[in-house]
HTML snippet that shows the backbone in 3Dmol.js (N, CA, C, O; Angstrom):
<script src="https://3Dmol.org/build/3Dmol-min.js"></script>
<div id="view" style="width:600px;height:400px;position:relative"></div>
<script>
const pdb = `
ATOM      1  N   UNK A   1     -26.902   9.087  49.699  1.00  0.00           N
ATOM      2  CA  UNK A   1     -27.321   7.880  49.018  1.00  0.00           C
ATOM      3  C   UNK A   1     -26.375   7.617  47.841  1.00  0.00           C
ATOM      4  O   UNK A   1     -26.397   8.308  46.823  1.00  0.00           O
ATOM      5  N   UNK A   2     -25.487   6.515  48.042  1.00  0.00           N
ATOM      6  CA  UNK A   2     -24.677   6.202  46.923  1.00  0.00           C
ATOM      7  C   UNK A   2     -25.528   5.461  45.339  1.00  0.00           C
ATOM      8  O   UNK A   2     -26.258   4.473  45.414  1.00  0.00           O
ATOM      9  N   UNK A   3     -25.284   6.048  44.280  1.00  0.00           N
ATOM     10  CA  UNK A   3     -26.180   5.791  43.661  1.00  0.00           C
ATOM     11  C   UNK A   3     -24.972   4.088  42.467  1.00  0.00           C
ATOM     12  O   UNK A   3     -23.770   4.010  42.214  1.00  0.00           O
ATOM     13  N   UNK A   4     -26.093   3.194  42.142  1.00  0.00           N
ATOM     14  CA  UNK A   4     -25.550   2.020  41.370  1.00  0.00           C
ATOM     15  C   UNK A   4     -23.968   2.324  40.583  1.00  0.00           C
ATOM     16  O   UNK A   4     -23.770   3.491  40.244  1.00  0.00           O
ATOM     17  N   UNK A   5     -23.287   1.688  40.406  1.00  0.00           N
ATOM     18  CA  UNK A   5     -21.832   1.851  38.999  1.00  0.00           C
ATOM     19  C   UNK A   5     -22.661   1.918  37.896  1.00  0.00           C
ATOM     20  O   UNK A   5     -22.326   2.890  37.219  1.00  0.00           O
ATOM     21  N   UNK A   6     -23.739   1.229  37.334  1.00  0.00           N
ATOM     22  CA  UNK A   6     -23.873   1.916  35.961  1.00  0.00           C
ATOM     23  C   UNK A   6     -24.508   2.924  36.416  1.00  0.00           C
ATOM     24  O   UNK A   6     -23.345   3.294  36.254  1.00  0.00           O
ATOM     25  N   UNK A   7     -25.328   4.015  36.939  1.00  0.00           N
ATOM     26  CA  UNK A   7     -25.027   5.392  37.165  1.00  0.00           C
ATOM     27  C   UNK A   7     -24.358   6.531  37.121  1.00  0.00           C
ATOM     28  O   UNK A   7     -24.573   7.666  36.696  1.00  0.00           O
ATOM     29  N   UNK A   8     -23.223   5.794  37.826  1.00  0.00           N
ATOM     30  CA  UNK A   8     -22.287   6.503  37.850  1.00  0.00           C
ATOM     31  C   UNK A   8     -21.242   6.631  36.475  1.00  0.00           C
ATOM     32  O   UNK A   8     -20.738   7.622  35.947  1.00  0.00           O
ATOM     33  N   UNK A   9     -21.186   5.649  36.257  1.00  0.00           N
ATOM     34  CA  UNK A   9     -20.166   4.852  34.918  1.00  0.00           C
ATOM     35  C   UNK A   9     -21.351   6.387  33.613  1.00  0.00           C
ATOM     36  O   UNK A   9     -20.728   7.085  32.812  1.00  0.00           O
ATOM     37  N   UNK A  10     -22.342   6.470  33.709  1.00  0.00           N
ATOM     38  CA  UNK A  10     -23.541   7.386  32.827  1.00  0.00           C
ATOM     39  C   UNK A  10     -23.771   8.698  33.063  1.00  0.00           C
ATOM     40  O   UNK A  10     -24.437   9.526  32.442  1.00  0.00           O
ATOM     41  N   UNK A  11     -23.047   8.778  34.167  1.00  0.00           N
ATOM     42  CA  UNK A  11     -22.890  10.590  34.448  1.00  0.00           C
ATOM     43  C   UNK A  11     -21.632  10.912  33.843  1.00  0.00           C
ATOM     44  O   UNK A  11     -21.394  12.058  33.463  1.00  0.00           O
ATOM     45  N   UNK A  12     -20.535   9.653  33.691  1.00  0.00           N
ATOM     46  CA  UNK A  12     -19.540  10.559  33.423  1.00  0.00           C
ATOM     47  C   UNK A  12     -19.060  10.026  32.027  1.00  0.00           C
ATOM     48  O   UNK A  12     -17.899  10.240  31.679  1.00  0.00           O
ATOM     49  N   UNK A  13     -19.816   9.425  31.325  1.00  0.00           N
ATOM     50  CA  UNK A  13     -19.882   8.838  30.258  1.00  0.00           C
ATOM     51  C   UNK A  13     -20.143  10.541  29.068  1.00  0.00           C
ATOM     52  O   UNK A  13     -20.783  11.587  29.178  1.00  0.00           O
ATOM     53  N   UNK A  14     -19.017   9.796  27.816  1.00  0.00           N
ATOM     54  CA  UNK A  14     -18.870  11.217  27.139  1.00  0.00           C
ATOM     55  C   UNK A  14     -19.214  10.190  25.356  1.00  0.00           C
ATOM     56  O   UNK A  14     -19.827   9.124  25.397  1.00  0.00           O
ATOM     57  N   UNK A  15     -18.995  10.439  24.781  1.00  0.00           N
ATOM     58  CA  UNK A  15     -19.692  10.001  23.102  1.00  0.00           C
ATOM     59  C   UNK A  15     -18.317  10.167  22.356  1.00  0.00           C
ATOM     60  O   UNK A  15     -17.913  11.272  21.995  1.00  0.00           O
ATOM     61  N   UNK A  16     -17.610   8.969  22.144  1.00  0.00           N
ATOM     62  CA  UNK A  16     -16.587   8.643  21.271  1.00  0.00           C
ATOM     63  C   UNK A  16     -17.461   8.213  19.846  1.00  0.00           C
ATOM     64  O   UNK A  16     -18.649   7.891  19.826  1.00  0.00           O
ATOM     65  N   UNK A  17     -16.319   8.319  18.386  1.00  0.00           N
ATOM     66  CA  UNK A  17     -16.561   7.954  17.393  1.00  0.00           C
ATOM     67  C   UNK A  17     -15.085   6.941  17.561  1.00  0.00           C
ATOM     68  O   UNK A  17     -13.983   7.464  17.730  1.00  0.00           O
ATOM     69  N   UNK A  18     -15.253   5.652  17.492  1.00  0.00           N
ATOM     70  CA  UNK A  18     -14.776   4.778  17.312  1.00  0.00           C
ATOM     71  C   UNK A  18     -14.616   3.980  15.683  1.00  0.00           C
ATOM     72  O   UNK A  18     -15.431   3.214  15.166  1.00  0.00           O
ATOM     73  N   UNK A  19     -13.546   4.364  15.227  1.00  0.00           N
ATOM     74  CA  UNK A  19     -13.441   3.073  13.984  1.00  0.00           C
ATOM     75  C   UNK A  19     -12.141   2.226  13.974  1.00  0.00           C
ATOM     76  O   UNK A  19     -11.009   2.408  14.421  1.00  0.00           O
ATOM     77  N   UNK A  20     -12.924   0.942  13.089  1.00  0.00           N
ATOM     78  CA  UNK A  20     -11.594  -0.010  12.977  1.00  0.00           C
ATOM     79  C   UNK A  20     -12.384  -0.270  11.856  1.00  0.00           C
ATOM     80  O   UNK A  20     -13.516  -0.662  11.571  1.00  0.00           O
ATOM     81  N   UNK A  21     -10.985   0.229  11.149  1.00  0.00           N
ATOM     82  CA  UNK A  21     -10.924  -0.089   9.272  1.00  0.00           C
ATOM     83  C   UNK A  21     -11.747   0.387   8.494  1.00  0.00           C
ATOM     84  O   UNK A  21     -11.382   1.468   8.032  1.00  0.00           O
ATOM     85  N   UNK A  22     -13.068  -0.097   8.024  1.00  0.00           N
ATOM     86  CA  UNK A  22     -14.125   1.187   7.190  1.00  0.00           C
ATOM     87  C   UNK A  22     -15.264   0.616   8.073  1.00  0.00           C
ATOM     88  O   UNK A  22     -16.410   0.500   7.638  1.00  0.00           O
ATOM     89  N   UNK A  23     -14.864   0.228   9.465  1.00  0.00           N
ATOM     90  CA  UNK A  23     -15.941   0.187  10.194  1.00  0.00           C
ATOM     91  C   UNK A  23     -16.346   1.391  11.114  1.00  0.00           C
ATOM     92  O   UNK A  23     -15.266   1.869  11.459  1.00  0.00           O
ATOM     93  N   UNK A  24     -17.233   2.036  11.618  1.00  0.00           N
ATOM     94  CA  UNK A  24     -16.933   3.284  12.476  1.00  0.00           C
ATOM     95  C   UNK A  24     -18.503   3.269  13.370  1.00  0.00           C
ATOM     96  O   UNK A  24     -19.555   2.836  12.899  1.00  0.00           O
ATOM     97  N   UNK A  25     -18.367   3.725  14.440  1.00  0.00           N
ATOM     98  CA  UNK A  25     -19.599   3.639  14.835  1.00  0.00           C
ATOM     99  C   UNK A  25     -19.454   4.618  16.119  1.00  0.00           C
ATOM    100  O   UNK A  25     -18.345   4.881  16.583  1.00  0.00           O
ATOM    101  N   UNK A  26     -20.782   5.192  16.716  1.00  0.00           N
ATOM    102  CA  UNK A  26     -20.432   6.169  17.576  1.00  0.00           C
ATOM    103  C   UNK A  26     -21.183   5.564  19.511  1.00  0.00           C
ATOM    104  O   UNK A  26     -22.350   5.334  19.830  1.00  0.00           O
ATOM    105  N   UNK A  27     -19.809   5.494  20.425  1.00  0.00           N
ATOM    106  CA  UNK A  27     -20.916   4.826  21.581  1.00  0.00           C
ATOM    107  C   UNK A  27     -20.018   5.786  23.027  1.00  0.00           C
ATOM    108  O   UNK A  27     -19.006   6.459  23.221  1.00  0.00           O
ATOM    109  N   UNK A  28     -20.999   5.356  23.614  1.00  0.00           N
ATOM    110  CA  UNK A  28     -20.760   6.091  24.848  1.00  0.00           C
ATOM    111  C   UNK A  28     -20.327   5.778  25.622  1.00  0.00           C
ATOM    112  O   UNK A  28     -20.793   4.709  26.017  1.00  0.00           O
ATOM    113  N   UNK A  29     -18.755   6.553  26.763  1.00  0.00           N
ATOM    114  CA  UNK A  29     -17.914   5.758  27.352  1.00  0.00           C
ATOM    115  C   UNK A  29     -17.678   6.469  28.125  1.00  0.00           C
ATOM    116  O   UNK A  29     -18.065   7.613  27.886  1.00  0.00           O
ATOM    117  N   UNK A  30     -16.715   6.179  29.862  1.00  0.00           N
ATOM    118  CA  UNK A  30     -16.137   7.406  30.201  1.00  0.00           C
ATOM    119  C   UNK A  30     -15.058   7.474  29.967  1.00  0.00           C
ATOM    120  O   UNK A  30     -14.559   8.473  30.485  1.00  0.00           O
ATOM    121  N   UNK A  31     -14.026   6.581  29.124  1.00  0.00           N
ATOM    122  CA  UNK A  31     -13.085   7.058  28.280  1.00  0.00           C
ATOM    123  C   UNK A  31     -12.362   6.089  27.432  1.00  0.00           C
ATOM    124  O   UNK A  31     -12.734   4.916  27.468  1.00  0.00           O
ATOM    125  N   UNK A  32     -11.135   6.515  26.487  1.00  0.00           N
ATOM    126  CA  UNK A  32     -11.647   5.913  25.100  1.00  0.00           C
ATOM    127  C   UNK A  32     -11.092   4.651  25.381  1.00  0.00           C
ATOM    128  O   UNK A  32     -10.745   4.363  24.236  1.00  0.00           O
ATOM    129  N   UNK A  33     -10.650   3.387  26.281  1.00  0.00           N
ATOM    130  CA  UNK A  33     -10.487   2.029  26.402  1.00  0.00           C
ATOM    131  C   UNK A  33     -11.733   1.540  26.720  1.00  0.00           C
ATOM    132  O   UNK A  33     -12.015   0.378  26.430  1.00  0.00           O
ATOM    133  N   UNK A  34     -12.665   2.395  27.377  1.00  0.00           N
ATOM    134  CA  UNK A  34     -13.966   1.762  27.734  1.00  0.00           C
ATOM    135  C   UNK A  34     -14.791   2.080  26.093  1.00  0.00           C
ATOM    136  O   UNK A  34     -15.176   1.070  25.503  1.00  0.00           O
ATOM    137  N   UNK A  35     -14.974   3.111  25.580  1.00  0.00           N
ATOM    138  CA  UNK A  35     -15.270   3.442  24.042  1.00  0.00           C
ATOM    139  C   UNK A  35     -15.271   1.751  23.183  1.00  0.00           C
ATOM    140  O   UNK A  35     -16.227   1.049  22.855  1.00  0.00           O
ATOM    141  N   UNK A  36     -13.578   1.499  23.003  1.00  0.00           N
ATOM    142  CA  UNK A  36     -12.931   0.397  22.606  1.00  0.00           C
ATOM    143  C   UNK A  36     -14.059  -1.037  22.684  1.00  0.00           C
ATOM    144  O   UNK A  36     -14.632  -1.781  21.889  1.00  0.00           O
ATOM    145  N   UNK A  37     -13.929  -0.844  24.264  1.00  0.00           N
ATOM    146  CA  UNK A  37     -15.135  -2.240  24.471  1.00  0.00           C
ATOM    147  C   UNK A  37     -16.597  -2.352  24.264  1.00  0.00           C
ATOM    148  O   UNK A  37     -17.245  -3.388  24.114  1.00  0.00           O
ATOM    149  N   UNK A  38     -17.153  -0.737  24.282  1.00  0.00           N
ATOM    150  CA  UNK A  38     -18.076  -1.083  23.672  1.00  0.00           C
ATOM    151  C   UNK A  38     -18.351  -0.895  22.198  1.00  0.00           C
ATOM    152  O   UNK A  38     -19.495  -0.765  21.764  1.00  0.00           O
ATOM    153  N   UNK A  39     -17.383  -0.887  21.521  1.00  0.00           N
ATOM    154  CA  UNK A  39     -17.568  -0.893  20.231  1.00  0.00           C
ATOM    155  C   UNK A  39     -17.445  -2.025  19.632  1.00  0.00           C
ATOM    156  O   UNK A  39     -18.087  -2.352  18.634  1.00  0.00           O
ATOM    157  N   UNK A  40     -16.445  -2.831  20.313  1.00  0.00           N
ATOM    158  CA  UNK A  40     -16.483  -4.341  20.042  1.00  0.00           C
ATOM    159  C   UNK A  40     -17.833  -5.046  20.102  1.00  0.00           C
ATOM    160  O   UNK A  40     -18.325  -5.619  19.130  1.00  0.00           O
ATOM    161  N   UNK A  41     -18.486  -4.955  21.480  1.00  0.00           N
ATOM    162  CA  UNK A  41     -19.926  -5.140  21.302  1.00  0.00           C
ATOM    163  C   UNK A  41     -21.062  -4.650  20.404  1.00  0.00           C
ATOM    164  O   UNK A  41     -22.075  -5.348  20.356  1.00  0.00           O
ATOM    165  N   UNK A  42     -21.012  -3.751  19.831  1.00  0.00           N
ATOM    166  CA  UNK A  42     -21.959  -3.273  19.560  1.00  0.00           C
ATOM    167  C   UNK A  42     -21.832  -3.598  17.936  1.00  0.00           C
ATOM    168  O   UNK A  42     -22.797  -3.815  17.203  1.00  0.00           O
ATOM    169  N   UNK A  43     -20.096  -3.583  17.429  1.00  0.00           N
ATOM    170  CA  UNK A  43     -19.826  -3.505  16.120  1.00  0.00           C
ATOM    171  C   UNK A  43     -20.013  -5.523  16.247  1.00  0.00           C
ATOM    172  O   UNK A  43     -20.653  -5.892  15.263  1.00  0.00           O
ATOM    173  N   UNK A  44     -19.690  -6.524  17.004  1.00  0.00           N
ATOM    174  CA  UNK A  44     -20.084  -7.644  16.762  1.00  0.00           C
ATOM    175  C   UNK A  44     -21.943  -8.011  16.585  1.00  0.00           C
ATOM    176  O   UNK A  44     -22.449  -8.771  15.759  1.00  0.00           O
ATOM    177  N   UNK A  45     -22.402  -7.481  17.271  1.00  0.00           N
ATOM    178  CA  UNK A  45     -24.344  -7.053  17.265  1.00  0.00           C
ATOM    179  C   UNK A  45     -24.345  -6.869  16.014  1.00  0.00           C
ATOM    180  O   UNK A  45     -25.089  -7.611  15.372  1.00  0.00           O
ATOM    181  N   UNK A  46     -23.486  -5.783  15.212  1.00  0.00           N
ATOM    182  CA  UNK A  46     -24.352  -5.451  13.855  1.00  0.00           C
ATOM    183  C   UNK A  46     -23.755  -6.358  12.764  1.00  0.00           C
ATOM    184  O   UNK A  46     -24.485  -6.759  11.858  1.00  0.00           O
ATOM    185  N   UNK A  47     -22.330  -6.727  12.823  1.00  0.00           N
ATOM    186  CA  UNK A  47     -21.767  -7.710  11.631  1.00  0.00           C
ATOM    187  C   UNK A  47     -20.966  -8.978  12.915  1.00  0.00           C
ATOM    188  O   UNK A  47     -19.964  -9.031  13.629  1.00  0.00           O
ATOM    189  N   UNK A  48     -21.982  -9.695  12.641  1.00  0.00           N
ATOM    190  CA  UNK A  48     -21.953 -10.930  13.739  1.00  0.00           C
ATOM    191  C   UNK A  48     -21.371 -11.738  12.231  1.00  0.00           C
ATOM    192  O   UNK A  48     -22.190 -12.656  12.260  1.00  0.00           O
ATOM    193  N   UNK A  49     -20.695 -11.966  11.204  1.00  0.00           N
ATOM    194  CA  UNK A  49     -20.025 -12.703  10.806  1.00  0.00           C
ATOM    195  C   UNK A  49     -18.615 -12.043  10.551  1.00  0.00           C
ATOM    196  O   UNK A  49     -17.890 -12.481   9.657  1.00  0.00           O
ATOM    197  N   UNK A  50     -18.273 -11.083  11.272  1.00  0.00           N
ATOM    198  CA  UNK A  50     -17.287 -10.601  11.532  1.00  0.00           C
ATOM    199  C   UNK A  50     -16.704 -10.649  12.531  1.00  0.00           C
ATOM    200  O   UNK A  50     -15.593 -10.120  12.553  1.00  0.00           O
ATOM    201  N   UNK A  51     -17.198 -11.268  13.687  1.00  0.00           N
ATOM    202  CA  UNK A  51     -17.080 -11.046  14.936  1.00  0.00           C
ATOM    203  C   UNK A  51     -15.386 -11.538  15.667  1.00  0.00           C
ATOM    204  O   UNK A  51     -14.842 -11.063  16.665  1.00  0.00           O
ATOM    205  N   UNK A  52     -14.942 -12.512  14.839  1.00  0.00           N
ATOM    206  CA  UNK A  52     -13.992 -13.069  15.544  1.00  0.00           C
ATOM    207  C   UNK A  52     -12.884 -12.063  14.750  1.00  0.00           C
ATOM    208  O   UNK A  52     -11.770 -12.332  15.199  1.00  0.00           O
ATOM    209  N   UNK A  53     -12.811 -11.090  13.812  1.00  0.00           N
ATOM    210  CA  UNK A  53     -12.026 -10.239  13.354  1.00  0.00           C
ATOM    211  C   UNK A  53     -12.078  -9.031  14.362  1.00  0.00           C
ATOM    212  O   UNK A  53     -11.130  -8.539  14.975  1.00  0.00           O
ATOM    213  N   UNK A  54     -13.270  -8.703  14.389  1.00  0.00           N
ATOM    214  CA  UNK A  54     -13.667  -7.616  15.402  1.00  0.00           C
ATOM    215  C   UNK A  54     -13.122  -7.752  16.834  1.00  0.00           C
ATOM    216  O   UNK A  54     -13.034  -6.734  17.520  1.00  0.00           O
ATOM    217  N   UNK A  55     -12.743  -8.973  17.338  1.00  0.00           N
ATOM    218  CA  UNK A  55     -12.333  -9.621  19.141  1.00  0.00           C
ATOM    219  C   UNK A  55     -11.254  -9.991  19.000  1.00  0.00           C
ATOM    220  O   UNK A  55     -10.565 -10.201  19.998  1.00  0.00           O
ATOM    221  N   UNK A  56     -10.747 -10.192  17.717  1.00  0.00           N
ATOM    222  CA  UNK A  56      -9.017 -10.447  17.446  1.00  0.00           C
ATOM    223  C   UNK A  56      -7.994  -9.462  17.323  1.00  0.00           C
ATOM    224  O   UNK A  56      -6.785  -9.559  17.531  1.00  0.00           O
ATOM    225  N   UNK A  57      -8.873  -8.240  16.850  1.00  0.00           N
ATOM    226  CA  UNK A  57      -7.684  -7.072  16.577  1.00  0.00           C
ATOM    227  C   UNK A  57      -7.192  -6.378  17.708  1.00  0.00           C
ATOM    228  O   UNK A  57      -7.811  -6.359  18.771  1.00  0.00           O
ATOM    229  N   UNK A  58      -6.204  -5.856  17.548  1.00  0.00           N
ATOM    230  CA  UNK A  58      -5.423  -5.256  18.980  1.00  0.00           C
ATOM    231  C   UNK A  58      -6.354  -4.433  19.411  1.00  0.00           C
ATOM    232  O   UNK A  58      -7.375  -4.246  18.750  1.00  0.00           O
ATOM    233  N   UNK A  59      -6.140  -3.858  20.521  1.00  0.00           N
ATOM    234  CA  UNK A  59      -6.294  -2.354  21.145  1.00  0.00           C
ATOM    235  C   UNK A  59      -6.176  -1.043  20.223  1.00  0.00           C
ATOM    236  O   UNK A  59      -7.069  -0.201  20.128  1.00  0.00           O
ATOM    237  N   UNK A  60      -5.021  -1.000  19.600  1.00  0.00           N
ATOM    238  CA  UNK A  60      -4.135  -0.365  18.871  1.00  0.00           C
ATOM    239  C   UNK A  60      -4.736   0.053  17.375  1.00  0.00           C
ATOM    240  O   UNK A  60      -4.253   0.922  16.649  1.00  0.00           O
ATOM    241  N   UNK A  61      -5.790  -0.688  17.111  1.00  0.00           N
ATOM    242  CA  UNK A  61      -6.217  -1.112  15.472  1.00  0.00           C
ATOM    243  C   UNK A  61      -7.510   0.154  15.442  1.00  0.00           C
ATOM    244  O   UNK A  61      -7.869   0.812  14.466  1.00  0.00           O
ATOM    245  N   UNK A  62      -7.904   0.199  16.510  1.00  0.00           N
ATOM    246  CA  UNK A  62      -8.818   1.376  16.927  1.00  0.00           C
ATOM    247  C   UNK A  62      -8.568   2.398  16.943  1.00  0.00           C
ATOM    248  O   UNK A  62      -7.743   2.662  17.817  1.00  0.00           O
ATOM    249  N   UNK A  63      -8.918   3.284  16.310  1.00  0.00           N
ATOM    250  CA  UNK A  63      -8.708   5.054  15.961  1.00  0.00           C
ATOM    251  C   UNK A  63      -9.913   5.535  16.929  1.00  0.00           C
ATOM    252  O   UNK A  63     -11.044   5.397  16.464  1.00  0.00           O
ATOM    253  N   UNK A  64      -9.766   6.195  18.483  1.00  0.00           N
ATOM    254  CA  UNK A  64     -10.940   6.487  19.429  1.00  0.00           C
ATOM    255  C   UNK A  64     -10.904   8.028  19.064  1.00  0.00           C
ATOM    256  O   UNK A  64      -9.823   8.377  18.590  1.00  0.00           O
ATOM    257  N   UNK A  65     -11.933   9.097  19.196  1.00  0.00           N
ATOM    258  CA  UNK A  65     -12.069  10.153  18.771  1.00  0.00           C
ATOM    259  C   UNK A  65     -13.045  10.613  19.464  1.00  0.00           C
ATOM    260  O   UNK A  65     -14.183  10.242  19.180  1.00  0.00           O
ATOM    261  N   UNK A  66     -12.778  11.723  20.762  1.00  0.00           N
ATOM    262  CA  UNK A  66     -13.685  12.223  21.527  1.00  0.00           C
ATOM    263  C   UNK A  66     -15.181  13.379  20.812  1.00  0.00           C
ATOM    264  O   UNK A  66     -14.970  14.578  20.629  1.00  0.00           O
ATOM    265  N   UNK A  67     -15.811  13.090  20.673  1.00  0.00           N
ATOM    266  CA  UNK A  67     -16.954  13.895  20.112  1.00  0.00           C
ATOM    267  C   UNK A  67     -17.403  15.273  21.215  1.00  0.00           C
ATOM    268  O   UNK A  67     -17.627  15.256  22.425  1.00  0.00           O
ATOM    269  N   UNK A  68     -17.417  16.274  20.347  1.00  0.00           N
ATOM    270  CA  UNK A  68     -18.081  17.183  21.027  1.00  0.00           C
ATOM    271  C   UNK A  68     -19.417  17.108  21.360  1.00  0.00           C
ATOM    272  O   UNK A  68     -20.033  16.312  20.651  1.00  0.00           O
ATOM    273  N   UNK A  69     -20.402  17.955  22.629  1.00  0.00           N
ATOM    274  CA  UNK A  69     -21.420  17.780  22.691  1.00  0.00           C
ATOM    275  C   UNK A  69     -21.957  17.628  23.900  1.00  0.00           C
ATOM    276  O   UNK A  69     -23.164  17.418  24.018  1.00  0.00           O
TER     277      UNK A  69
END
`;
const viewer = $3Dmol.createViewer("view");
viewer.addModel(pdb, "pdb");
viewer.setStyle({}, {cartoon: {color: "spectrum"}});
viewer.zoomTo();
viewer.render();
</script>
């Protein structure tokens, strides 16, 4: 039985600390370009008048950092 992509995408999903600038927040990915995107989401959710700074900055502007655990 093949089980759904977000399933799967959640078994192999690991806990990055993601920051951009003195923003930092910690989300779960299976690796750190997927980290990246959901930090964009999650960091636009919490400072939604930041948002078009947060969807403008490179790839690059992101410091990804695999968490133990």
């Amino acid at each position: 039985m093949n089980a759904p992509i977000s399933a799967k995408r959640k078994l192999k999903s690991k806990k990055f600390c993601v920051r951009l600038g003195f923003m930092k927040i910690v989300v779960e990915a299976s690796d750190p370009g997927h980290a990246v995107q959901q930090a964009r989401r999650q960091l636009a959710l919490e400072l939604p008048r930041h948002w078009d700074m947060i969807y403008s900055a490179q790839p690059g502007r992101f410091q990804v950092e695999p968490l133990e655990g």
